[in-house]
C-alpha positions as MATLAB code, in Angstrom:
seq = 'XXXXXXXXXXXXXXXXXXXXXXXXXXXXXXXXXXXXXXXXXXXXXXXXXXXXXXXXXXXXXXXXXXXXXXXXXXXXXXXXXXXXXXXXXXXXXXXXXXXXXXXXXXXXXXXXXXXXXXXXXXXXXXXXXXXXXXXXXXXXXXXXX';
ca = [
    -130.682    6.463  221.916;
    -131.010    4.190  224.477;
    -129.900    0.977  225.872;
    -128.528   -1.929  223.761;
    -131.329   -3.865  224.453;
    -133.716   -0.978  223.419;
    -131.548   -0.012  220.433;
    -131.834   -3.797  219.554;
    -135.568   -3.423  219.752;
    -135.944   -0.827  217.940;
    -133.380   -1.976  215.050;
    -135.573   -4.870  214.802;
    -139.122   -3.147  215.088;
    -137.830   -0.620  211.959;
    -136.630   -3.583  209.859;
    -140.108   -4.887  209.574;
    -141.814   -1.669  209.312;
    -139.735    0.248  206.625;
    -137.178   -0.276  204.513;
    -133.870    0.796  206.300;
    -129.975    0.482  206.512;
    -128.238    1.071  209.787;
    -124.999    3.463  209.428;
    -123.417    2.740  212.695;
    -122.468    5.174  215.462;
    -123.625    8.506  215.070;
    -120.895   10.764  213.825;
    -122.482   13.818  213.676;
    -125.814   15.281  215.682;
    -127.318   18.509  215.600;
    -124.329   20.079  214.026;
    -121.709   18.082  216.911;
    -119.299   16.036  215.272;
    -119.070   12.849  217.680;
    -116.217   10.915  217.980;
    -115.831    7.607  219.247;
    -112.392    6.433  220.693;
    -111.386    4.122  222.993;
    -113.309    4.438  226.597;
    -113.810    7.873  225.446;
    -116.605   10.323  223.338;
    -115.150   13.201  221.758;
    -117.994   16.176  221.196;
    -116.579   18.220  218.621;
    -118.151   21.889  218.918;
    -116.086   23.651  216.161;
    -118.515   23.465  213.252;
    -121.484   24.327  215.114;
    -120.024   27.304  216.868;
    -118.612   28.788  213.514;
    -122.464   28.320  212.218;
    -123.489   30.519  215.412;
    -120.842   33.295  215.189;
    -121.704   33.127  211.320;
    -125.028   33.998  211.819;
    -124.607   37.176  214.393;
    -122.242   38.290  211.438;
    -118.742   37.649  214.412;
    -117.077   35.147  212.286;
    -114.749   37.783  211.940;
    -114.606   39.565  215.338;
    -111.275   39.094  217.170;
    -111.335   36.219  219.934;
    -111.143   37.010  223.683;
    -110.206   34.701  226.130;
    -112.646   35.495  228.975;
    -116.341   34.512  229.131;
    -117.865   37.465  230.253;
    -117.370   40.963  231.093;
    -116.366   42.149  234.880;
    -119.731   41.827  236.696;
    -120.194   44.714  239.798;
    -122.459   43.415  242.928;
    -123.716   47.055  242.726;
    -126.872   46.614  240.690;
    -126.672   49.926  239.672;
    -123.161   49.469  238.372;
    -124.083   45.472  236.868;
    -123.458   46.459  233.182;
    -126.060   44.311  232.235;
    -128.295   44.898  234.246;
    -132.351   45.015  233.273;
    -133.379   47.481  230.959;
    -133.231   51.211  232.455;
    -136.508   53.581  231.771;
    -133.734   55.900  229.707;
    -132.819   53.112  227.543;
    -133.502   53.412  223.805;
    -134.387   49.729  222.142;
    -132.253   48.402  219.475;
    -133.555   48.398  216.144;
    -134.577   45.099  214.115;
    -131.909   44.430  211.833;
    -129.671   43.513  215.244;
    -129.998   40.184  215.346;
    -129.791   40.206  219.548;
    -133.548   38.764  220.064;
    -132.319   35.445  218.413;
    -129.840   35.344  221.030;
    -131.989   36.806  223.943;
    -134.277   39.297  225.499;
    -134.663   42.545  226.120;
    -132.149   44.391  223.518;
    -130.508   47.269  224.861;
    -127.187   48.509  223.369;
    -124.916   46.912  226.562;
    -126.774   44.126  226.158;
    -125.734   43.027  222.987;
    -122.038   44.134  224.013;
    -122.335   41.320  226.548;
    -124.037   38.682  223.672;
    -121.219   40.096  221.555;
    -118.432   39.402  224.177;
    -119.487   35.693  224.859;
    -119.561   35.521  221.363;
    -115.911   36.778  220.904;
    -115.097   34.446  223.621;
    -116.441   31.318  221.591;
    -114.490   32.482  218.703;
    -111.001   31.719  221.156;
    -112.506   28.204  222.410;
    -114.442   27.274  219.188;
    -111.616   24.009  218.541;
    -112.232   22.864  222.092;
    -114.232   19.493  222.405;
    -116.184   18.167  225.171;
    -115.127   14.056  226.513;
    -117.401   11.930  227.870;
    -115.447    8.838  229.731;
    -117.704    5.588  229.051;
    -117.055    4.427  232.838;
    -120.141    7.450  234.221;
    -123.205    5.754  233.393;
    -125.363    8.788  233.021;
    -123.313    8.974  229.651;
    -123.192    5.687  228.380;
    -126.629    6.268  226.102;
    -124.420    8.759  223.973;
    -122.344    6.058  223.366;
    -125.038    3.790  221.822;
    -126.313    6.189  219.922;
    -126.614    4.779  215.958;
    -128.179    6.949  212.878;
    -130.738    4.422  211.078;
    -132.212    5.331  208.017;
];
């Protein structure tokens, strides 16, 4: 990634170090699909969020359209809120510590909701205009083998 003069660089740097072939614009990275249209980058998120809810065994669970559970300003009534002195520790085959920290039974219910929720926006895509520079190295990206 980088600019085209440092892509350029680089192309030419690898062609005289290794054998290589140069398979244009990246179309899929870390488990993103990327597409390229006109103006436009298309981050495809479906894939890699069916891999997530596949491994915390919710492939299945029923989407909900809200990110997160109704949050109280009363920290005693937060329903995830840190881990009371009364609170019994989940056991190990709950996957939660992959996910986060400090695995108490509402806690997971919260992983487990966010979880549902990415089940209901798992074919939404992210679009990065090319016009906002900050963004204009993911165009340029290239896979080079």
């Amino acid at each position: 990634m980088g600019t085209s003069a440092e892509i350029s660089f680089t192309v030419e740097y690898l062609k005289k170090e290794f054998e290589k072939r140069d398979f244009g614009k990246t179309k899929f990275c870390l488990g993103l699909q990327i597409e390229h249209l006109n103006n436009v980058i298309l981050v495809h998120q479906e894939t890699y969020t069916e891999n997530v809810l596949k491994r915390f065994y919710m492939d299945g669970a029923v989407p909900l359209s809200s990110p997160m559970v109704v949050r109280s300003l009363d920290v005693d009534k937060d329903p995830l809120c840190p881990r009371e002195n009364n609170e019994g520790v989940l056991s190990p085959e709950i996957s939660y510590l992959s996910a986060s920290s400090c695995p108490t039974r509402r806690h997971w219910n919260g992983i487990k909701h966010i979880l549902r929720y990415l089940q209901c926006k798992k074919d939404m895509s992210l679009l990065f205009p090319n016009q906002f520079r900050r963004f204009n190295w993911f165009c340029r990206c290239r896979i080079l083998i």
